[in-house]
C-alpha positions in Angstrom: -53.4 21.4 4.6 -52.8 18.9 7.0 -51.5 15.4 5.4 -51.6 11.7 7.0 -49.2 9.2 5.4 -49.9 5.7 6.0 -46.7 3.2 6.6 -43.8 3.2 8.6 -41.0 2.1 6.2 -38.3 4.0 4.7 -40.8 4.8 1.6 -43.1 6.7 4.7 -39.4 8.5 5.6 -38.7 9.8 1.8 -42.1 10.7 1.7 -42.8 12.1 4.7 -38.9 14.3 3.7 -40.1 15.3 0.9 -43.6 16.6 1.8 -42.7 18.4 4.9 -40.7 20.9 2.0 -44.2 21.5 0.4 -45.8 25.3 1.0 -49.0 23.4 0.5 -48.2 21.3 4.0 -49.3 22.8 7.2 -49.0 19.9 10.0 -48.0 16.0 8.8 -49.0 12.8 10.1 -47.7 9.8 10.1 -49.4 6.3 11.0 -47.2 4.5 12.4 -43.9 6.1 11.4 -40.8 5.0 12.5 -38.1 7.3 14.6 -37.2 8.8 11.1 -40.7 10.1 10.7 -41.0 11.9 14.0 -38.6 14.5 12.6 -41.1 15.7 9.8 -44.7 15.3 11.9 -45.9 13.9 14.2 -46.2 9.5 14.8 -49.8 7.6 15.0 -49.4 4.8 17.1 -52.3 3.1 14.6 -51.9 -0.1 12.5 -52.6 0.3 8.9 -55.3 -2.2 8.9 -57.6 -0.5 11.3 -59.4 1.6 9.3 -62.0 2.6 12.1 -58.5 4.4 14.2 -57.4 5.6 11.1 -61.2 7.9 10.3 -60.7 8.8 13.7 -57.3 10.3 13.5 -58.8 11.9 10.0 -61.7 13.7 12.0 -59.6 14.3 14.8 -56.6 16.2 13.2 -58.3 17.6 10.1 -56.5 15.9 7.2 -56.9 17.3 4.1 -55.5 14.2 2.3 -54.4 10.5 3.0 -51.2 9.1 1.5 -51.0 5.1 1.4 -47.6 3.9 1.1 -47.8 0.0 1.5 -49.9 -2.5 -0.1 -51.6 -4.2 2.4 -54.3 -1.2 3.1 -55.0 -0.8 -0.1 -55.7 -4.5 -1.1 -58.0 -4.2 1.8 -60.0 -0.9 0.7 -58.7 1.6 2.8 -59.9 4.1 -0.3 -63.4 2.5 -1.0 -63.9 2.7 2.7 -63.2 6.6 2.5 -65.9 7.2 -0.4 -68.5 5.0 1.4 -67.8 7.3 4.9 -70.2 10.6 4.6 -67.2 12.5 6.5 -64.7 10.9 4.6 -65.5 10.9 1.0 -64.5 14.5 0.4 -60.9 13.3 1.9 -58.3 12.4 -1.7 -56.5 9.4 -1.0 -53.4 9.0 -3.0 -53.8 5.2 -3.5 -56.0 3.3 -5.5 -59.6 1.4 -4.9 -59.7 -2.6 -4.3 -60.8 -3.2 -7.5 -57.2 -1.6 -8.6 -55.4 -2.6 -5.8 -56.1 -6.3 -7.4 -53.3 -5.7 -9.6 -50.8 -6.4 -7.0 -53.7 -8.2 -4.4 -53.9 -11.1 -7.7 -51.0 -12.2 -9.9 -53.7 -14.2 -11.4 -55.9 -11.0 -11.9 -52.7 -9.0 -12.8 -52.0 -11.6 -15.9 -55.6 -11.9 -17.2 -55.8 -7.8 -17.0 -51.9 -7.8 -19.6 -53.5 -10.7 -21.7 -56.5 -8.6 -22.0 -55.2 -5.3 -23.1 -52.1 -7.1 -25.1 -49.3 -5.7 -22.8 -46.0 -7.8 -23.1 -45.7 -10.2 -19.9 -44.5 -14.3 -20.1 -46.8 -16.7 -20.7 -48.9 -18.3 -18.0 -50.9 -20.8 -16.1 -53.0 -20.6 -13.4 -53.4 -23.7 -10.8 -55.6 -24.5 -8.2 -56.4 -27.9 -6.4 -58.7 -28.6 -8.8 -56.8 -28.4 -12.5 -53.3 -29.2 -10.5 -53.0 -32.1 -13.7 -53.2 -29.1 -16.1 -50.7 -27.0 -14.5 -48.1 -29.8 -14.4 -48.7 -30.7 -17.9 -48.3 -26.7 -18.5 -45.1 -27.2 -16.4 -43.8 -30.3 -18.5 -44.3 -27.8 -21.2 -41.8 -25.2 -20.1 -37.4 -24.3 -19.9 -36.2 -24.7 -16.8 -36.0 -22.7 -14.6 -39.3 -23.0 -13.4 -41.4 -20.1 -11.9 -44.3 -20.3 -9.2 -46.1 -17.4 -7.6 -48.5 -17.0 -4.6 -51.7 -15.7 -6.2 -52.2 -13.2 -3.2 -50.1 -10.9 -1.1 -47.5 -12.7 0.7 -45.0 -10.2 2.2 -42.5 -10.3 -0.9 -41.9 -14.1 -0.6 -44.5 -15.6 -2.5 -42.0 -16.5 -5.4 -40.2 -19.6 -5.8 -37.8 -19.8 -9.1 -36.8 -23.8 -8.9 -34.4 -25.4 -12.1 -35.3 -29.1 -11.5 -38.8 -30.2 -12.8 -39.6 -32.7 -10.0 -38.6 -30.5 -7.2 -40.8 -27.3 -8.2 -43.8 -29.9 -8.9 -43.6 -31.0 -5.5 -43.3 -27.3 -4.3 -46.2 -26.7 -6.7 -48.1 -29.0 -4.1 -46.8 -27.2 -0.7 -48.2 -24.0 -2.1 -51.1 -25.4 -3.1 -51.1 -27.2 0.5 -50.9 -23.8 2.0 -46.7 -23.0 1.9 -47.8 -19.1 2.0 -51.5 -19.6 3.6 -54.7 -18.5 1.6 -52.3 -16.2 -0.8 -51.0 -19.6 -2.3 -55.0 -21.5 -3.1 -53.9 -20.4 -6.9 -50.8 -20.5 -7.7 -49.3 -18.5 -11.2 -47.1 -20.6 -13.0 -44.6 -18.4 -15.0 -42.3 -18.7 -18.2 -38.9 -17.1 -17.5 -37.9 -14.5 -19.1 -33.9 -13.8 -19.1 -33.1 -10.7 -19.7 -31.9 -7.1 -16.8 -34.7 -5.6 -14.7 -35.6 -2.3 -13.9 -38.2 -0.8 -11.7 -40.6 2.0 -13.5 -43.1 4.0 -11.7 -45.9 6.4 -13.1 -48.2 8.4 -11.1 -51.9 9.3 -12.6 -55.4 10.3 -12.2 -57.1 7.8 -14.0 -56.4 9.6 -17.5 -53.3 11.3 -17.3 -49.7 10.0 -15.8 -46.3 11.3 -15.0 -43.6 8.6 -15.8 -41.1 8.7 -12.4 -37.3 8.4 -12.6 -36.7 5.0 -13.4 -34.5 2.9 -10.8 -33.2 -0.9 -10.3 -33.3 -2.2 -6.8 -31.4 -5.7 -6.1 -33.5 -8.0 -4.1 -31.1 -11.1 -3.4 -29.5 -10.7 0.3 -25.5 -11.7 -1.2 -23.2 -9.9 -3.2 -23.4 -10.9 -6.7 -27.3 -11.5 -6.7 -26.8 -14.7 -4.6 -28.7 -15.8 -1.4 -32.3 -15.7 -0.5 -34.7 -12.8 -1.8 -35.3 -9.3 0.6 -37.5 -6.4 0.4 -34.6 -5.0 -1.2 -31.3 -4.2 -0.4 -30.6 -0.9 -2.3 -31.6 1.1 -5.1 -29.7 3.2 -7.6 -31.4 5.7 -10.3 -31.4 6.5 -13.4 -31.2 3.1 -15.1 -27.8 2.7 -18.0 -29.7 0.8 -20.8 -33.3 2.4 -19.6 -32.5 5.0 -22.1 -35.1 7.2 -24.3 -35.7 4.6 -26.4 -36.4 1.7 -24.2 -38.9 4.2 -22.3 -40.6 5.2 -25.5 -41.2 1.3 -25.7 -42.7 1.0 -22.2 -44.5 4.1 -22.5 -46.2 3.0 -25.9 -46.6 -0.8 -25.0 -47.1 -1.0 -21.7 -48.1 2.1 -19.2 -50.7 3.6 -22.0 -52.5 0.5 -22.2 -52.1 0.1 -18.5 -53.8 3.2 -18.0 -56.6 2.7 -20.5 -57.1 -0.7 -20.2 -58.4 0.2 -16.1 -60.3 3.2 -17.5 -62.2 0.6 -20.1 -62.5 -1.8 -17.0 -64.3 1.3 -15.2 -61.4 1.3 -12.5 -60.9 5.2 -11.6 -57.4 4.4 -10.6 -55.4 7.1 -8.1 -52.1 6.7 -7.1 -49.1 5.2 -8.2 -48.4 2.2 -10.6 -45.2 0.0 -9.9 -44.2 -1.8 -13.4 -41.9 -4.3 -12.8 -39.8 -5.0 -15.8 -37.4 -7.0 -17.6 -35.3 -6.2 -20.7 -35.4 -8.8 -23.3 -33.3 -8.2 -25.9 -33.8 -4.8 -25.5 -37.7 -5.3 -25.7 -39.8 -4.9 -22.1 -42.2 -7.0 -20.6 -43.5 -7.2 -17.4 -42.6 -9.5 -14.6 -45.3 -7.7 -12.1 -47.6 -4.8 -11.1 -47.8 -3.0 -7.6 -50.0 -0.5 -6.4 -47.6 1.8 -4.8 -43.9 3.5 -4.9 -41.5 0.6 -4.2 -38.8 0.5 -0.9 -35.7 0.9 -1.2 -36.6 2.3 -4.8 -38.1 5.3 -3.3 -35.6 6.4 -1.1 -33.5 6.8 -4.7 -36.3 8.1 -6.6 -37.7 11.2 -4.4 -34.3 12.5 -4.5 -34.6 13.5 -8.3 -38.1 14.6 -7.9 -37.3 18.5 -8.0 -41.2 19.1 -8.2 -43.3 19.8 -5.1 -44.8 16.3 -4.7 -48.2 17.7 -2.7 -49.3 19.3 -5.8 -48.7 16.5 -8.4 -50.9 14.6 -5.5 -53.1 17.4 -6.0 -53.5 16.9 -9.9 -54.1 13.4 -9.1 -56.9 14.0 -7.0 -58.7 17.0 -8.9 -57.7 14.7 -12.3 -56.0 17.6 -13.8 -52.5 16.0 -13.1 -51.4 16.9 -17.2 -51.7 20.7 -15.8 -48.7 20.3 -13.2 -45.0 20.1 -13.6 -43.0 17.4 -12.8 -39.5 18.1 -13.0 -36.8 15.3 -12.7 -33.0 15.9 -11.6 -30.6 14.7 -13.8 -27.8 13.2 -11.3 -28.0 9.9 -9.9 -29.2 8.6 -6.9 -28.2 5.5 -4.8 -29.4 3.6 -1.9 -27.8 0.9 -0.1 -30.0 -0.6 3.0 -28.8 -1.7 6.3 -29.7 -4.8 7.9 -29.9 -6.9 10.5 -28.0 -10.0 10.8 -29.7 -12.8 9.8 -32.1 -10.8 8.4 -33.9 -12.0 5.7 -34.8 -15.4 8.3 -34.6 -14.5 11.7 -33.1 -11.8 13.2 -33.3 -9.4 16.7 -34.5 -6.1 17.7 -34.1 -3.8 20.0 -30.8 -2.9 19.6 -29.4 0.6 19.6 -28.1 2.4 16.7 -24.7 4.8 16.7 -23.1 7.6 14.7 -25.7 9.4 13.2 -24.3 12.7 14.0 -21.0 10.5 11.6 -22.7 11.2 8.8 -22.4 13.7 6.1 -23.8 14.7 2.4 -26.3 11.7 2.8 -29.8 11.4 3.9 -30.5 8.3 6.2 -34.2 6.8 5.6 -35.2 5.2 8.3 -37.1 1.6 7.4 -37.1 -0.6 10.8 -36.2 2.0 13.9 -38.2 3.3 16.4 -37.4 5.6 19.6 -37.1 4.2 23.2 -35.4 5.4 26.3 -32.4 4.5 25.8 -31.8 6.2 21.8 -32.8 4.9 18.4 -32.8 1.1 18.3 -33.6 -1.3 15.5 -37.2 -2.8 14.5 -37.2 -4.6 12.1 -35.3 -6.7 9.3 -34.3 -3.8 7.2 -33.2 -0.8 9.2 -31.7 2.2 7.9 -31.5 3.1 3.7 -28.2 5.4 3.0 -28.9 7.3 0.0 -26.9 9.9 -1.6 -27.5 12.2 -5.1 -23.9 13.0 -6.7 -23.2 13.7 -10.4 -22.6 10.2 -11.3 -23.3 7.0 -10.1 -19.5 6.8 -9.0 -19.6 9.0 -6.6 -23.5 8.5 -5.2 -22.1 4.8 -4.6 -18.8 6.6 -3.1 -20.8 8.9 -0.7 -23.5 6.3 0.2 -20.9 3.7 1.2 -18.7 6.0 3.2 -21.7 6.7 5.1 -22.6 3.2 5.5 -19.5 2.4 6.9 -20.5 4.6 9.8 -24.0 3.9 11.2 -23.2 1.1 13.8 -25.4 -1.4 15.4 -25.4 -5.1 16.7 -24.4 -7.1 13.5 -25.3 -4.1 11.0 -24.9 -5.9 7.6 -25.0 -4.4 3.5 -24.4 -5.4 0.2 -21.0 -3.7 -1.0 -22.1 -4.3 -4.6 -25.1 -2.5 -5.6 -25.1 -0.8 -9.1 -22.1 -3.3 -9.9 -23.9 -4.6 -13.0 -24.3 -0.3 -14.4 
């Protein structure tokens, strides 16, 4: 059949990588892509807003199913828009409706779903302009440090951590004052949980799920976990202390009542669930729900998914997902992302990449490239993800960092530490 993907990070690349090796794949889109993409199908010059070019490349090329990789669509009900379209309602999207796409389009709807069906998350208060007395008096309540989030979507930025009472009150206004636009009009104030983070990801039908390899990704741009916060500047999988029994703890407390509790809100949920966790004491809890596979965490993850990832999308459309195989290789996998300088505040495009034909025994994901006259050049803050599958995570750093070394560009900057605290 012929497949769309929707996106044009490096989570579109892996996907797009590992797709193109399914039998079940006949010609692949991609809307927009990125220069990686173009290898595996062929690029949409379409933005993923604009549903109305999106049916039309649908119709046009005869897509037999629609894979949404970022948020953004899905928040705005690119998969309710299918099922109201006579022509398109037959279509699967791999991607959930608005109504589930609210766990990662509200933090406020997000907390009120875990309170409701008793899955482990910090406590909470939600602020708007008109019970901001509340929420300070909630605040006065609280260990430093302090959290705030954005209610809404806001590009990965939407979280401020502040340790001094009087400063995060007074940031507490500015987001209320419009800091992140209409994404901060309610703004989730957060205890802090201390404790290692991990990144889990299931994939279901609504009744049944496949728990993904788990990974870690490190957000902070500075060695050490220091510096501002990124899209993420590498990945590594599996996860040291996510072992069988910490999973049989998330499994039990957190993704089956995840996965019921949308079923008894009358949610028919497809697609992927992002759990964002923390390990307290050993004990999970969860810092945040998205809607979709993470980036740079996919570019570790579909590296250990042995299975043909077209049919498990298959079981998730037809609702028999139980019935296929998902089968998980056991050696690690690490990313490490290069980016541009100045990158995460302001930084240039446009300039051309080198080496590729450097590099061996990794796969470059491409996140922010696209193709002009004069080569490959850069496109956006985070540009190329290096990741590399080896026996232990010693040797996927190894390869992934030789490789790194390589790939040149105008002020081509990466962590050097990622999977230093495994």
């Amino acid at each position: 059949m012929n497949i769309l993907i929707i996106g044009s990070g490096g989570r579109e690349h892996a996907f797009a990588w590992k797709i193109s090796q399914s039998p079940k794949t006949e010609k692949l889109f991609i809307a927009p892509g990125n220069a990686g993409t173009s290898e595996f199908g062929t690029n949409l010059e379409i933005n993923i807003s604009d549903f109305q070019a999106i049916r039309k490349a649908v119709l046009d090329n005869q897509i037999g199913m629609v894979v949404v990789g970022p948020e953004v669509p899905l928040v705005e009900g690119i998969h309710d828009f299918f099922l109201a379209d006579e022509l398109l309602k037959g279509i699967p999207v791999i991607g959930p409706v608005s109504s589930g796409a609210r766990l990662e389009g509200s933090k406020d709807f997000a907390k009120e779903f875990m309170f409701r069906h008793h899955i482990p998350t910090a406590s909470y208060f939600s602020v708007t302009s008109n019970n901001l007395e509340q929420g300070l008096d909630f605040l006065k309540g609280l260990n430093a440090p302090y959290v705030l989030k954005a209610d809404g979507l806001a590009a990965g930025k939407g979280v401020l951590i502040v340790e001094d009472l009087s400063e995060t009150e007074q940031a507490l206004r500015e987001m209320l004052g419009g800091m992140f636009g209409k994404s901060s009009e309610t703004v989730v104030i957060e205890e802090f949980l201390s404790g290692i983070e991990c990144s889990v990801f299931a994939l279901t039908d609504g009744k049944n799920y496949k728990i993904l390899p788990v990974a870690k990704d490190y957000k902070r741009i500075g060695e050490g976990d220091t510096g501002l916060n990124t899209g993420g500047m590498g990945a590594v999988s599996p996860v040291s202390f996510a072992d069988e029994l910490f999973m049989k703890k998330v499994e039990e407390r957190i993704i089956v009542p995840t996965v019921k509790g949308l079923q008894h809100e009358g949610i028919d949920y497809k697609g992927f669930i992002f759990f964002g966790l923390i390990s307290v004491n050993s004990d999970p809890f969860v810092i945040e729900y998205n809607v979709r596979m993470g980036d740079p965490e996919t570019e570790a993850v579909i590296l250990r998914i042995k299975s043909d990832l077209v049919d498990l999308f298959e079981g998730v459309a037809n609702g028999d997902l139980s019935e296929r195989e998902l089968v998980i290789d056991p050696e690690f996998a690490v990313t490490v992302m290069l980016v541009a300088g100045g990158y995460p505040g302001d930084y240039k495009k446009g300039d051309i990449i080198s080496n590729f034909d450097k590099v061996e025994g990794s796969i470059l994901f491409h996140s922010g490239t696209k193709i002009s006259g004069s080569g490959i050049i850069t496109n956006g803050g985070r540009v190329i993800a290096v990741s590399s599958k080896a026996r232990n995570l010693k040797e996927a750093l190894k390869q992934s960092y030789y490789n790194a070394s390589k790939i040149q560009f105008e002020n081509v900057y990466f962590r050097k530490d990622i999977g230093f605290d495994l």
